[in-house]
Backbone as a chain_set.jsonl record, in Angstrom:
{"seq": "XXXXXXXXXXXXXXXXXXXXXXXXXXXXXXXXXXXXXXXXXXXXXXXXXXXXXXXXXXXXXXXXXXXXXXXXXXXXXXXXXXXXXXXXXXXXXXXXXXXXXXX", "coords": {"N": [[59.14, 114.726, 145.226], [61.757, 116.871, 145.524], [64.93, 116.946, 143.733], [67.964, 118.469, 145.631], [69.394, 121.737, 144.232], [72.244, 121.805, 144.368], [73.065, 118.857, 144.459], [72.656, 118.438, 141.897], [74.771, 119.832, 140.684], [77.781, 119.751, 139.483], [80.2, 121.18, 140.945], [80.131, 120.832, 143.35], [80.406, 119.001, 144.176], [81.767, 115.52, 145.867], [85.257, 116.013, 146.051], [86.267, 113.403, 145.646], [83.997, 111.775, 144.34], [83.688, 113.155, 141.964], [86.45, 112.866, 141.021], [86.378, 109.904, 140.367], [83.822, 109.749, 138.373], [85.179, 111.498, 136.674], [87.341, 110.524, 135.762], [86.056, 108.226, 135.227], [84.887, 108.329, 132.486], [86.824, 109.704, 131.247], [88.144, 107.634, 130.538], [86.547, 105.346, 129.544], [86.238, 107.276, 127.141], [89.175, 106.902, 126.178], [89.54, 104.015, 125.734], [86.859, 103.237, 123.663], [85.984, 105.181, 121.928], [88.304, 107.0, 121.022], [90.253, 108.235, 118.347], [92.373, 106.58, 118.071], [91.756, 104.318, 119.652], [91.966, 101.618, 122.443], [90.266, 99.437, 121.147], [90.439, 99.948, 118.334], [92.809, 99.895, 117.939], [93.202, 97.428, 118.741], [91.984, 95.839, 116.439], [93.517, 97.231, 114.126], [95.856, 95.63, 115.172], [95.412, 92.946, 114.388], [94.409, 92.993, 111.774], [96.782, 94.117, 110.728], [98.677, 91.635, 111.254], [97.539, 89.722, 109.751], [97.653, 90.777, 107.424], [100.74, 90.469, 107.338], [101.483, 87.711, 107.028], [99.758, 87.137, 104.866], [101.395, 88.576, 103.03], [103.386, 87.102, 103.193], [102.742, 84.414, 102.674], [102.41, 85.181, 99.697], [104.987, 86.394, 98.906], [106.23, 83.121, 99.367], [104.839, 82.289, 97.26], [106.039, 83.835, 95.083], [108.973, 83.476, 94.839], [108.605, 80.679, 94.473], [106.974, 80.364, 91.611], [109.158, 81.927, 90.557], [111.229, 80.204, 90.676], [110.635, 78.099, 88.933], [110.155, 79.521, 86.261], [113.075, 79.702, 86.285], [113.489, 76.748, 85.739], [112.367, 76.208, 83.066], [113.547, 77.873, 81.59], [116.106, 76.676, 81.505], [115.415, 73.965, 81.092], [114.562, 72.645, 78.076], [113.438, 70.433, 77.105], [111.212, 70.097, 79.06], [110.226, 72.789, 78.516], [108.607, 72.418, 76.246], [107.398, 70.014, 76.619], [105.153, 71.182, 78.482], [104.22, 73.173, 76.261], [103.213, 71.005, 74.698], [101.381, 69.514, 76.103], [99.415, 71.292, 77.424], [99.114, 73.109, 75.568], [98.759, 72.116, 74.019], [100.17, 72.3, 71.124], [102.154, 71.644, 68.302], [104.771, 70.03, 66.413], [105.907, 71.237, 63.139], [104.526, 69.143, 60.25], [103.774, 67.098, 62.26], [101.102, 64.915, 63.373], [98.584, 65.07, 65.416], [96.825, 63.088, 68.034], [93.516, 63.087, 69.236], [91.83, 61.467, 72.216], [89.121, 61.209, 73.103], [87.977, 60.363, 76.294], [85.041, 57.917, 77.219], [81.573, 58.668, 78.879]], "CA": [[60.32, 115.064, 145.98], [62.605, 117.443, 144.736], [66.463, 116.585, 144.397], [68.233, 119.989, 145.902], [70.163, 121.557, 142.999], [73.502, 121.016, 145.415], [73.43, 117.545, 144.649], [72.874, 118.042, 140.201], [75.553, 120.379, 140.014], [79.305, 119.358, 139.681], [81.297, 121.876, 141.356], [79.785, 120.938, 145.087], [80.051, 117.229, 144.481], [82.584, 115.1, 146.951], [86.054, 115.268, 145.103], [86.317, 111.636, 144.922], [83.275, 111.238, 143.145], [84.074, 113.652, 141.217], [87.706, 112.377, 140.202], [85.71, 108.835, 139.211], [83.344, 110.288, 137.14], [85.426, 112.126, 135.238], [88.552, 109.208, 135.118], [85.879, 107.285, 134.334], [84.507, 109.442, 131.325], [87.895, 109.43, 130.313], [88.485, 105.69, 130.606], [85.693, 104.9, 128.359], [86.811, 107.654, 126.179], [90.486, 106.313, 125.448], [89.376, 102.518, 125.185], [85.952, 103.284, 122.706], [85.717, 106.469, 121.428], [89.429, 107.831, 120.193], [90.55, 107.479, 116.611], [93.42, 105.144, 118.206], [91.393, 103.721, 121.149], [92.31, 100.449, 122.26], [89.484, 98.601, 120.193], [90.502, 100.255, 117.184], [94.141, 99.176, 118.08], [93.235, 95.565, 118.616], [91.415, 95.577, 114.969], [94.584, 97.11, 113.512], [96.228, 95.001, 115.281], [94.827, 91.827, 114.019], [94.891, 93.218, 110.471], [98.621, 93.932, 110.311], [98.595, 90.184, 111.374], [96.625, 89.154, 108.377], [98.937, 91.437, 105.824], [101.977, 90.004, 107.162], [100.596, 86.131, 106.797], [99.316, 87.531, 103.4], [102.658, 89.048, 102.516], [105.0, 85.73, 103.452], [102.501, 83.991, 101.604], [103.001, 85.732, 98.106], [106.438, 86.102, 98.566], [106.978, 81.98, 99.035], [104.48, 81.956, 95.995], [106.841, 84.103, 93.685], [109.716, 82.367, 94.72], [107.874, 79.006, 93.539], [106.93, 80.724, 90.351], [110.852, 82.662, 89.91], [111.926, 79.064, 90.531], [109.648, 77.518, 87.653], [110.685, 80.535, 85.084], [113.918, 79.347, 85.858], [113.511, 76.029, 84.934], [111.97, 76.257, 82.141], [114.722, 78.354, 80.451], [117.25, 75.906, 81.695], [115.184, 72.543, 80.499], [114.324, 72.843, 76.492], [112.043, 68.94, 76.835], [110.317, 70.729, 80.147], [109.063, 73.844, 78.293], [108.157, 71.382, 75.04], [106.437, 69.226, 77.468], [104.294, 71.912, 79.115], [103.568, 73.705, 75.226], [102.382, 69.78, 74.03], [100.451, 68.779, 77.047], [98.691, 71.991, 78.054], [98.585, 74.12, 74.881], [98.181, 71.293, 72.142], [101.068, 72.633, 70.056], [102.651, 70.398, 67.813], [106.224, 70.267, 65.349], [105.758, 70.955, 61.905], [104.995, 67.71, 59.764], [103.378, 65.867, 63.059], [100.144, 64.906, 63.395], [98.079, 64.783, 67.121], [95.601, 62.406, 67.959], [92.826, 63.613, 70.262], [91.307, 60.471, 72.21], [87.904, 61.066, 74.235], [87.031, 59.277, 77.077], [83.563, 58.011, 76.945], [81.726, 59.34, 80.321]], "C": [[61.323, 115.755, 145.054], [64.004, 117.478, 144.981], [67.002, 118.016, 144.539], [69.297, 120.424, 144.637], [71.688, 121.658, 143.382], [73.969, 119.699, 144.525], [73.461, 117.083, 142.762], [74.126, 118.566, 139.83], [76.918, 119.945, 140.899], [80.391, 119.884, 140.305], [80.946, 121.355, 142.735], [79.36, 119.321, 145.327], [81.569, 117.173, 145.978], [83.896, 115.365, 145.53], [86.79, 114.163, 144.651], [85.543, 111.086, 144.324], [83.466, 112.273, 142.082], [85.085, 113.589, 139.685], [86.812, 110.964, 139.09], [84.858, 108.89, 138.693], [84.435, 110.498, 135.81], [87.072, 111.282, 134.666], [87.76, 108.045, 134.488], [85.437, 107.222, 133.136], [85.756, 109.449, 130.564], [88.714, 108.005, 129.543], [87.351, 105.381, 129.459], [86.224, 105.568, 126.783], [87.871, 107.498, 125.084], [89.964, 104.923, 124.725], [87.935, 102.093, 124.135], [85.926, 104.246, 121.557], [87.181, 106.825, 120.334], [89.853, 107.077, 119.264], [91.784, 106.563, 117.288], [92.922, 104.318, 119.877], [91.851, 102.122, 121.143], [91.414, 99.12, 121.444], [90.066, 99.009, 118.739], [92.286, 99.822, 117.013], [94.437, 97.799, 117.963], [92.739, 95.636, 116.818], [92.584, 96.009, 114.311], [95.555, 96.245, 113.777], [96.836, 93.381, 114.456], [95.063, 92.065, 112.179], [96.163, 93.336, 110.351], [98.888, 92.299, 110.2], [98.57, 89.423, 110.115], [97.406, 89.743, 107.486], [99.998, 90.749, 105.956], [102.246, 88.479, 107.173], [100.669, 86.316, 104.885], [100.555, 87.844, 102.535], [103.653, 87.589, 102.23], [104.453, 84.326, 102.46], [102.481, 83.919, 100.05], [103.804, 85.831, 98.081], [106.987, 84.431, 98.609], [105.551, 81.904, 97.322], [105.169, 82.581, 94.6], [108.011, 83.586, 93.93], [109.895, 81.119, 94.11], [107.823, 79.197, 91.944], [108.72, 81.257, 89.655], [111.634, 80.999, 89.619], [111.481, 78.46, 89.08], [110.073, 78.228, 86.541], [112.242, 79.952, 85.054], [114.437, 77.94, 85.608], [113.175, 75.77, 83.55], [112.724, 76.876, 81.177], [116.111, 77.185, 80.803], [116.931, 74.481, 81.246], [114.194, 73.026, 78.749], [113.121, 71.817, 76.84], [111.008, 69.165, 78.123], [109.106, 71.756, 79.519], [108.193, 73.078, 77.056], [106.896, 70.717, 75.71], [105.099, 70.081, 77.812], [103.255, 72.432, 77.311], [103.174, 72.475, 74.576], [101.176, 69.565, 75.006], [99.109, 70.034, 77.149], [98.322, 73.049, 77.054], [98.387, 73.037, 73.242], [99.068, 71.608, 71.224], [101.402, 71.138, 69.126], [103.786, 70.464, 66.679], [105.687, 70.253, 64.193], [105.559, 69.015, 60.988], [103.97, 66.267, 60.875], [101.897, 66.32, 62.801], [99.439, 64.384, 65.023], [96.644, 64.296, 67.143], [94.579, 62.667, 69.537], [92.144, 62.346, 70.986], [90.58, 61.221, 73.623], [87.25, 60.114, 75.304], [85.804, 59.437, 77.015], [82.883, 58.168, 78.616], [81.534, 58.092, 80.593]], "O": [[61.664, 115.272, 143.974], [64.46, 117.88, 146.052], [66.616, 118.833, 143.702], [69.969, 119.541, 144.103], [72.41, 121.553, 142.391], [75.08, 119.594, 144.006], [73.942, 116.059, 142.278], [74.719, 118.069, 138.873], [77.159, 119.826, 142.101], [81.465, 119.282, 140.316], [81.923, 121.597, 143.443], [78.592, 118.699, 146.061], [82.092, 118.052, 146.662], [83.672, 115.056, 144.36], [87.582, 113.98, 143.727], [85.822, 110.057, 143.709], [83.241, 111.724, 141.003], [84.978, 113.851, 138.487], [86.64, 110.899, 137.873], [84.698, 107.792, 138.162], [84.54, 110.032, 134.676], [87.684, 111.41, 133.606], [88.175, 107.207, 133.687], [85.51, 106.138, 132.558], [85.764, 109.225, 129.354], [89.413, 107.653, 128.593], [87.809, 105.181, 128.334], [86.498, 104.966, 125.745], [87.826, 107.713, 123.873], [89.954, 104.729, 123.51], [87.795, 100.919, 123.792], [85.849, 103.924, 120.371], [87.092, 106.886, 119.107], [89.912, 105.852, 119.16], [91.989, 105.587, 116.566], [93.596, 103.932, 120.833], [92.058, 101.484, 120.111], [91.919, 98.021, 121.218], [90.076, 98.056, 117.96], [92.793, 99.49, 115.941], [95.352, 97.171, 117.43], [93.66, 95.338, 116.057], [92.988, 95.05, 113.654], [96.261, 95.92, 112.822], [97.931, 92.921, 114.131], [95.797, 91.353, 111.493], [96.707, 92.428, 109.722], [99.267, 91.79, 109.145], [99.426, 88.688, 109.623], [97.889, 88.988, 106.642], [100.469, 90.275, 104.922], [103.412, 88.134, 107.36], [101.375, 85.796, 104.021], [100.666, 87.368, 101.406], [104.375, 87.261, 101.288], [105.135, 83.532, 101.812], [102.522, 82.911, 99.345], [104.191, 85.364, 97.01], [108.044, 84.217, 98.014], [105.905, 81.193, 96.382], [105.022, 82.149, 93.456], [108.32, 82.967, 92.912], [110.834, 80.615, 93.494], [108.409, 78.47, 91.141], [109.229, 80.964, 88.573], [112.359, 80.693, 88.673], [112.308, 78.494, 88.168], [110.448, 77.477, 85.64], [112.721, 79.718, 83.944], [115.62, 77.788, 85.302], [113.901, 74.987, 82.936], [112.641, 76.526, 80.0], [117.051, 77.148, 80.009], [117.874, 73.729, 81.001], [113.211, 73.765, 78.707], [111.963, 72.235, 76.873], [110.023, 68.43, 78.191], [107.888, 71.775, 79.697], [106.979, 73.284, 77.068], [105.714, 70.867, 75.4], [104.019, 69.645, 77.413], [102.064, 72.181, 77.126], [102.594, 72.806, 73.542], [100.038, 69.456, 74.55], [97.945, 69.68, 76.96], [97.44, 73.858, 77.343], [98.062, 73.198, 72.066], [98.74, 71.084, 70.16], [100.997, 69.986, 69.282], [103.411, 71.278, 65.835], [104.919, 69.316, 63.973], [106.281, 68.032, 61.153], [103.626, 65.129, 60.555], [101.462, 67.371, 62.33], [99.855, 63.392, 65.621], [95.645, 64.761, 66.592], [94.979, 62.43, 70.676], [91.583, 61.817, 70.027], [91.085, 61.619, 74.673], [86.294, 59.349, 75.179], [85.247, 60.52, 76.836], [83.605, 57.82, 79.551], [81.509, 57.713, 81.764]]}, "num_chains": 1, "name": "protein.A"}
């Protein structure tokens, strides 16, 4: 059976199937296809999200740290403390005793 060529070609369709074809050709087009389609909008979306999470997080972590720098110039037996405990230093004259726990 042969379809008449009337019925393949686009100019001698109905123009309501016509229109939803080609709104719907365009409808797919916007929401898959285009460099800002709405999928590619939701994924930027979602990322901005994640930067500005990411962002509020490093800024209360240099805060924490700006705070800490400025203790440490404001307590003398703070920064002492930290350069005995954590770097082993020790005052001229002293002597530091290393004690191993046994496992």
């Amino acid at each position: 059976m042969r379809i008449p060529w009337t019925a393949l070609n686009p100019l001698h369709w109905k123009r309501s199937v016509l229109l939803w074809t080609v709104g719907g050709a365009f409808a797919v087009y916007i929401a898959f296809i285009d460099t800002y389609s709405i999928l590619a909008r939701y994924q930027l979306s979602r990322q901005r999200a994640e930067l500005i999470r990411r962002t509020e997080e490093l800024n209360a972590d240099s805060e924490r740290l700006a705070q800490r720098i400025e203790a440490l110039r404001r307590d003398p037996a703070l920064l002492e403390r930290i350069a005995r405990e954590e770097y082993g230093m020790r005052r001229p004259g002293e002597t530091v005793y290393r004690i191993v726990k046994p496992k």
